[in-house]
HTML snippet that shows the backbone in 3Dmol.js (N, CA, C, O; Angstrom):
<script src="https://3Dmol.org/build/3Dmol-min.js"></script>
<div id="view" style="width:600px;height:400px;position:relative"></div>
<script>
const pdb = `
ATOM      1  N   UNK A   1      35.521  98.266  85.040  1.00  0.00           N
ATOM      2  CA  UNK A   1      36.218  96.994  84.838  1.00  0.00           C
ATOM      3  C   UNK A   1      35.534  96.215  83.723  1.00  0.00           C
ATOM      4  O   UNK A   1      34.310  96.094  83.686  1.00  0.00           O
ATOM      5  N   UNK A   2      36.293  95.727  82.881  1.00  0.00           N
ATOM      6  CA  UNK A   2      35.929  95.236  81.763  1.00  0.00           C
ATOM      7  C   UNK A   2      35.925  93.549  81.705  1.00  0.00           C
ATOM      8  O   UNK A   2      36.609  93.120  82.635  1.00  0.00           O
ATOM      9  N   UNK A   3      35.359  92.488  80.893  1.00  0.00           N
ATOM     10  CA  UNK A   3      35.489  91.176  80.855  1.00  0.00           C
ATOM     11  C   UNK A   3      36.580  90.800  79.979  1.00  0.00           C
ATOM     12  O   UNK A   3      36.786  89.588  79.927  1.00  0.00           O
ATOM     13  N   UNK A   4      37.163  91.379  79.431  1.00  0.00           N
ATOM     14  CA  UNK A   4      38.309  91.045  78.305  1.00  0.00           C
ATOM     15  C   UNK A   4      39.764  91.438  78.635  1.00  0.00           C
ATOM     16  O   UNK A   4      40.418  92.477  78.729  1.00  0.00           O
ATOM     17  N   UNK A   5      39.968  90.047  78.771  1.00  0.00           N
ATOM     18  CA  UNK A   5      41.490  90.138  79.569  1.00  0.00           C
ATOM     19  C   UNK A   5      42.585  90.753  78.144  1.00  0.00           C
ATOM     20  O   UNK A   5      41.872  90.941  77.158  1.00  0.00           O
ATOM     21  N   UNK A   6      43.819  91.024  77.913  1.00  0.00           N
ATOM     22  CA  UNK A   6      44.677  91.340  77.100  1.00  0.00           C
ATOM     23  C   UNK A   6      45.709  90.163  77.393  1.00  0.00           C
ATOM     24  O   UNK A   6      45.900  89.537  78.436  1.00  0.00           O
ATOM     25  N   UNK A   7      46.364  90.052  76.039  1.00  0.00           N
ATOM     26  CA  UNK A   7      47.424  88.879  76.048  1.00  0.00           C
ATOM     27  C   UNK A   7      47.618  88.546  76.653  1.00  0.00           C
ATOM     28  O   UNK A   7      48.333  89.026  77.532  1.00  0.00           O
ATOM     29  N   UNK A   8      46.835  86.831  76.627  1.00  0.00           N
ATOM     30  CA  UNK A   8      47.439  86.104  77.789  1.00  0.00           C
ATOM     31  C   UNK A   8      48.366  85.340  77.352  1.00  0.00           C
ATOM     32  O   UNK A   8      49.352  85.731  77.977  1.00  0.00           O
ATOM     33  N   UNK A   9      48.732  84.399  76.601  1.00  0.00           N
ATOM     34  CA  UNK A   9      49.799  84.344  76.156  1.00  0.00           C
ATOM     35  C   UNK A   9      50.490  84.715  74.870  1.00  0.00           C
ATOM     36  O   UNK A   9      49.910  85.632  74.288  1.00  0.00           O
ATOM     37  N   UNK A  10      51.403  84.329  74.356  1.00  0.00           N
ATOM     38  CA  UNK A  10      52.029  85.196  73.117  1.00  0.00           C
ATOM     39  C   UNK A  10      50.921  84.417  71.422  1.00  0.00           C
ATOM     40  O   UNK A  10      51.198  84.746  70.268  1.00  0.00           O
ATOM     41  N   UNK A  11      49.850  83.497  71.763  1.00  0.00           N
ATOM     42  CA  UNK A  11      49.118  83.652  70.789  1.00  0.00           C
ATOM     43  C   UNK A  11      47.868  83.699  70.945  1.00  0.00           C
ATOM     44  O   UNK A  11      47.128  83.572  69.970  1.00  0.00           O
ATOM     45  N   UNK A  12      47.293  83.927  72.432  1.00  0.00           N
ATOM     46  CA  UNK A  12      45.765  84.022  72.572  1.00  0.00           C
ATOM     47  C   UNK A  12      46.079  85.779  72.960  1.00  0.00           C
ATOM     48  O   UNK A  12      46.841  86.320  73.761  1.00  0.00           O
ATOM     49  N   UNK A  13      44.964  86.368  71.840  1.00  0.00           N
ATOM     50  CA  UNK A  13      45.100  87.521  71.760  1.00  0.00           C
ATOM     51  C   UNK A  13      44.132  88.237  73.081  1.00  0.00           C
ATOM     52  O   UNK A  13      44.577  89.278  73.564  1.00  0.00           O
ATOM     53  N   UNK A  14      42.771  87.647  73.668  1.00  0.00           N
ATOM     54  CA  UNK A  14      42.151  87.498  74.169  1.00  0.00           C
ATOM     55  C   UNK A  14      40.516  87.137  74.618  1.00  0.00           C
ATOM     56  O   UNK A  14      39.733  86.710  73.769  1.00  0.00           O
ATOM     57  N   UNK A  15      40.155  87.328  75.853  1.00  0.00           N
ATOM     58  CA  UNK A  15      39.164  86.105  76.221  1.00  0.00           C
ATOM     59  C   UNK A  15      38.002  87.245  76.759  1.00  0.00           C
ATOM     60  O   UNK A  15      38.319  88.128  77.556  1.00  0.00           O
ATOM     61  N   UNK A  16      36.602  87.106  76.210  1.00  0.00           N
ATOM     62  CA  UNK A  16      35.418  88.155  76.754  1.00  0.00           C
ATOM     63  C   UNK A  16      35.010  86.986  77.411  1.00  0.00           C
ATOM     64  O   UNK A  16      34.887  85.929  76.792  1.00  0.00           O
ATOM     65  N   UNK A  17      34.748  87.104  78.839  1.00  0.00           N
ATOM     66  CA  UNK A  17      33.885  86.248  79.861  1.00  0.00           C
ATOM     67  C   UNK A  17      32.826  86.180  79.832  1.00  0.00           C
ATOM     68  O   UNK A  17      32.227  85.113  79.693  1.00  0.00           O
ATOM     69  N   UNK A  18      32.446  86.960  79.918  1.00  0.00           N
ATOM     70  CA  UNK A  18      30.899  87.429  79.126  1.00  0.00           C
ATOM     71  C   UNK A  18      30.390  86.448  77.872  1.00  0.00           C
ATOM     72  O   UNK A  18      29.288  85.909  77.966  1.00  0.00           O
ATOM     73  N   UNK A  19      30.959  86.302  77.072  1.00  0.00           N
ATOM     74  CA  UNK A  19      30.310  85.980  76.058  1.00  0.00           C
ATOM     75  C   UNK A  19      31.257  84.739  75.375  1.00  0.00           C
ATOM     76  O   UNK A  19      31.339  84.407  74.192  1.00  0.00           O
ATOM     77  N   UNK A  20      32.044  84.096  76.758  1.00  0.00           N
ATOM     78  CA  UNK A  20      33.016  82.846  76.552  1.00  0.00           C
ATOM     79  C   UNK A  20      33.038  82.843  75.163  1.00  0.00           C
ATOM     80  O   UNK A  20      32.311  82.139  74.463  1.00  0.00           O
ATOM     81  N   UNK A  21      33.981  83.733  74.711  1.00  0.00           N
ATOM     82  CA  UNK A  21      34.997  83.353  73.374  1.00  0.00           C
ATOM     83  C   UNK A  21      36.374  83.734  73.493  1.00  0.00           C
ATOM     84  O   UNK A  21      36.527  84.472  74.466  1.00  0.00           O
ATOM     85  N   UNK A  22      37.049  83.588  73.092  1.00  0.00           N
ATOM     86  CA  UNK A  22      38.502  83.558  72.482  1.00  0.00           C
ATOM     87  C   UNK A  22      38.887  84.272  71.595  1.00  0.00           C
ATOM     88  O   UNK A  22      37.895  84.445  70.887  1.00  0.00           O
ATOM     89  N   UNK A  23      40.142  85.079  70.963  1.00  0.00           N
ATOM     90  CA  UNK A  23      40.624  84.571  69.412  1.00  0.00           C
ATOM     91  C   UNK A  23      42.237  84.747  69.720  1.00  0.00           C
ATOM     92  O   UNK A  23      42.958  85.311  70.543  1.00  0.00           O
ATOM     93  N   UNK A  24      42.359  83.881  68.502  1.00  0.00           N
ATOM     94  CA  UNK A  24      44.070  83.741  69.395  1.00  0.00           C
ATOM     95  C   UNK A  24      44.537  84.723  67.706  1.00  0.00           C
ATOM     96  O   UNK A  24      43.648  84.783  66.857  1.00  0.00           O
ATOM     97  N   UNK A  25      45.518  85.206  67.489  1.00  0.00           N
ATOM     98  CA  UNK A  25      46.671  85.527  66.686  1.00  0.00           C
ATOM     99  C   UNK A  25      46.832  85.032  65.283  1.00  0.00           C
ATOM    100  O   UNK A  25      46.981  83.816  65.155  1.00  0.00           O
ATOM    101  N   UNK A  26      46.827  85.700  64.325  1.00  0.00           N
ATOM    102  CA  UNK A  26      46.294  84.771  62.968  1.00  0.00           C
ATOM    103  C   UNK A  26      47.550  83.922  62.815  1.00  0.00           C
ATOM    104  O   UNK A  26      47.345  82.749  62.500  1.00  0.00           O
ATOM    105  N   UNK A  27      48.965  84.352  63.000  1.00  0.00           N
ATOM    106  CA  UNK A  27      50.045  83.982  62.819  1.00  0.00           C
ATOM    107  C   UNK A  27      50.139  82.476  63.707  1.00  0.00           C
ATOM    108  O   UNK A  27      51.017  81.666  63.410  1.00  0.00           O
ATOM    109  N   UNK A  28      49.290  82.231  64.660  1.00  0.00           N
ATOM    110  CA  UNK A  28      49.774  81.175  65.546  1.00  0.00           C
ATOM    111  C   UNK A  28      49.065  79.660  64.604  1.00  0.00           C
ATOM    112  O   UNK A  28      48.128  79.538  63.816  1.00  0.00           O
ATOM    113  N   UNK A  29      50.068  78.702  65.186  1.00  0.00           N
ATOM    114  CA  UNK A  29      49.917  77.091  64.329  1.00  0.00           C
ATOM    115  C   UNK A  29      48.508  76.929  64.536  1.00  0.00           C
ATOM    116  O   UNK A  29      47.969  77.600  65.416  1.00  0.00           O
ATOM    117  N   UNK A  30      47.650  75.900  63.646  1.00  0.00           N
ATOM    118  CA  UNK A  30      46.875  75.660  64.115  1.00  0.00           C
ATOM    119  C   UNK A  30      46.972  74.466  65.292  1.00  0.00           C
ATOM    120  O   UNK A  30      45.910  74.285  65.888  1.00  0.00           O
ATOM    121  N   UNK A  31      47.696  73.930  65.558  1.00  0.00           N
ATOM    122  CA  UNK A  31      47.970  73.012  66.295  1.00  0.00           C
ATOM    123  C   UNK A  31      47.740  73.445  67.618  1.00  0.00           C
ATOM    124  O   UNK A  31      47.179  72.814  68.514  1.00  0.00           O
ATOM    125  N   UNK A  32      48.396  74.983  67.677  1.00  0.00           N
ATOM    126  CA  UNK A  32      47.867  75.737  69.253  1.00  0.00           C
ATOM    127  C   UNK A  32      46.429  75.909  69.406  1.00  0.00           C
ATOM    128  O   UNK A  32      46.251  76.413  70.515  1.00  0.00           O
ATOM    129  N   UNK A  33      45.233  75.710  68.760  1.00  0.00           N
ATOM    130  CA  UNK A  33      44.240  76.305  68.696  1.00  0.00           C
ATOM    131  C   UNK A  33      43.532  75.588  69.731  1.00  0.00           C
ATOM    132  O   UNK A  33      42.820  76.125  70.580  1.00  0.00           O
ATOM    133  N   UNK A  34      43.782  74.222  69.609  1.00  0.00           N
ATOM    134  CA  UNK A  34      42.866  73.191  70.958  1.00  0.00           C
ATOM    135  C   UNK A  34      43.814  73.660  71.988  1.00  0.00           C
ATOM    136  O   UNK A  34      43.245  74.132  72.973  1.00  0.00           O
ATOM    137  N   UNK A  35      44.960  73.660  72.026  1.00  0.00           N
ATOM    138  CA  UNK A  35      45.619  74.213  73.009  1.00  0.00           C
ATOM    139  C   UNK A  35      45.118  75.470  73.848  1.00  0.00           C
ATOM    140  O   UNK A  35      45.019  75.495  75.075  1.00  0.00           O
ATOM    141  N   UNK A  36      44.806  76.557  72.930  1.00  0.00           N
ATOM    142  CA  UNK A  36      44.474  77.786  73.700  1.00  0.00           C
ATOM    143  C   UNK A  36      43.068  78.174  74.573  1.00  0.00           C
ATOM    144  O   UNK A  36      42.796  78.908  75.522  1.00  0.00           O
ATOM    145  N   UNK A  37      42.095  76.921  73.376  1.00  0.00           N
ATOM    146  CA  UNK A  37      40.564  76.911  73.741  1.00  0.00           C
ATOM    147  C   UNK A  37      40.937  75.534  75.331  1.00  0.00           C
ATOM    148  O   UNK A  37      39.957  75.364  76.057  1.00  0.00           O
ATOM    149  N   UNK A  38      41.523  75.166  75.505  1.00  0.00           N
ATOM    150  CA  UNK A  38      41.964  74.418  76.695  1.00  0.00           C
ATOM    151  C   UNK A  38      42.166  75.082  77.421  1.00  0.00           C
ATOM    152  O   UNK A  38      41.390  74.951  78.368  1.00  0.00           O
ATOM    153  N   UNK A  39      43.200  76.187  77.600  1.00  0.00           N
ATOM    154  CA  UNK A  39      43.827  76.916  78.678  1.00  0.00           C
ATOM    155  C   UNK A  39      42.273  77.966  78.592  1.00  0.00           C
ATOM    156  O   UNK A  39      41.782  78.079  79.715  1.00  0.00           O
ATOM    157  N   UNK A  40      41.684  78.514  77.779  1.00  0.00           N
ATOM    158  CA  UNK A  40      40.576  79.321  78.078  1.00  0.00           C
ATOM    159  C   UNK A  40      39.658  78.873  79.047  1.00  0.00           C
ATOM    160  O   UNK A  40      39.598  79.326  80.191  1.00  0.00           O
ATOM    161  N   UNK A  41      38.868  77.888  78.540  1.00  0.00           N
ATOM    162  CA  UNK A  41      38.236  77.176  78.948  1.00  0.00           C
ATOM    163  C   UNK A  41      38.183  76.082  80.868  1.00  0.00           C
ATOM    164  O   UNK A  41      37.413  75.695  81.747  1.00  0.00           O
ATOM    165  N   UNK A  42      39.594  76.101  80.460  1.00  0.00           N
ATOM    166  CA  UNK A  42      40.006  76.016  82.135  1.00  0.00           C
ATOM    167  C   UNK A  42      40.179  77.380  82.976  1.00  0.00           C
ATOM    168  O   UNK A  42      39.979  77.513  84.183  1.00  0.00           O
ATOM    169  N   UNK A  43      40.526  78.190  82.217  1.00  0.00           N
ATOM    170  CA  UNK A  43      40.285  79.688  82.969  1.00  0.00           C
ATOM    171  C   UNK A  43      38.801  80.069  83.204  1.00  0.00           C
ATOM    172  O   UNK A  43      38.523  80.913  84.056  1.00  0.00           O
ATOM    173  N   UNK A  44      38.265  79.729  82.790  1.00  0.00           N
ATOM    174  CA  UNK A  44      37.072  80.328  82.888  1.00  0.00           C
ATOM    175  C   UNK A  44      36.499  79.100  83.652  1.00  0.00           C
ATOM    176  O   UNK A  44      35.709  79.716  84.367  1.00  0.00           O
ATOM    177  N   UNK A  45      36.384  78.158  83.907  1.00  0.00           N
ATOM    178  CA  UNK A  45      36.003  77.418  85.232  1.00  0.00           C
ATOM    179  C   UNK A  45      34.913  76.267  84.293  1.00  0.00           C
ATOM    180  O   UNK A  45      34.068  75.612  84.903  1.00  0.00           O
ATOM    181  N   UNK A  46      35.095  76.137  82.640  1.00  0.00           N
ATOM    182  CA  UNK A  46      34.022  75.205  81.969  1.00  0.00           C
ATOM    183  C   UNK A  46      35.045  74.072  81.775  1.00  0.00           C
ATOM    184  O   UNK A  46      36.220  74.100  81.409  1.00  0.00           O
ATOM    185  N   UNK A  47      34.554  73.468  81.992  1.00  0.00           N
ATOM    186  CA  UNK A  47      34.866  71.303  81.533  1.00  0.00           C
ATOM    187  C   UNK A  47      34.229  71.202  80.597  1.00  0.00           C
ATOM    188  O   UNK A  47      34.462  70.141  80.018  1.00  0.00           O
ATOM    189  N   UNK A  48      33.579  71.739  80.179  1.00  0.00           N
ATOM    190  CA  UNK A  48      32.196  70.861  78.404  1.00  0.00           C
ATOM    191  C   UNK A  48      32.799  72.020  77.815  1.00  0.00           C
ATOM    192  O   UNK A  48      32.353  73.165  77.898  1.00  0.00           O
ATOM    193  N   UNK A  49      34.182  71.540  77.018  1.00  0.00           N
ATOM    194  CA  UNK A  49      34.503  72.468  75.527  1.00  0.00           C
ATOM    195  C   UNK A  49      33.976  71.697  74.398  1.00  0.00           C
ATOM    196  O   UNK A  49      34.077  72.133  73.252  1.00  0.00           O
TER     197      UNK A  49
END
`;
const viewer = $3Dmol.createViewer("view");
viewer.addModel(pdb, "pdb");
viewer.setStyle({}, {cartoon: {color: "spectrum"}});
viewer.zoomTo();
viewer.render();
</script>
């Protein structure tokens, strides 16, 4: 079992738990980017982004 989930949504490409990072999709707005590090970041159980 691995720490790196696969598409979670259609622009976060995915999330290593391990080593709390991200990368989302080059194509996606930047406008989604606080967006996605939000939904990560609440997945993973951290409040101090």
């Amino acid at each position: 079992m691995t720490t790196t989930g696969v598409i979670l949504t259609d622009h976060l490409r995915y999330v290593d738990l391990k080593r709390k990072t991200f990368k989302i999709v080059e194509s996606a707005p930047a406008s989604l980017l606080d967006e996605c590090r939000e939904y990560v970041f609440s997945f993973m159980g951290r409040e101090d982004i």
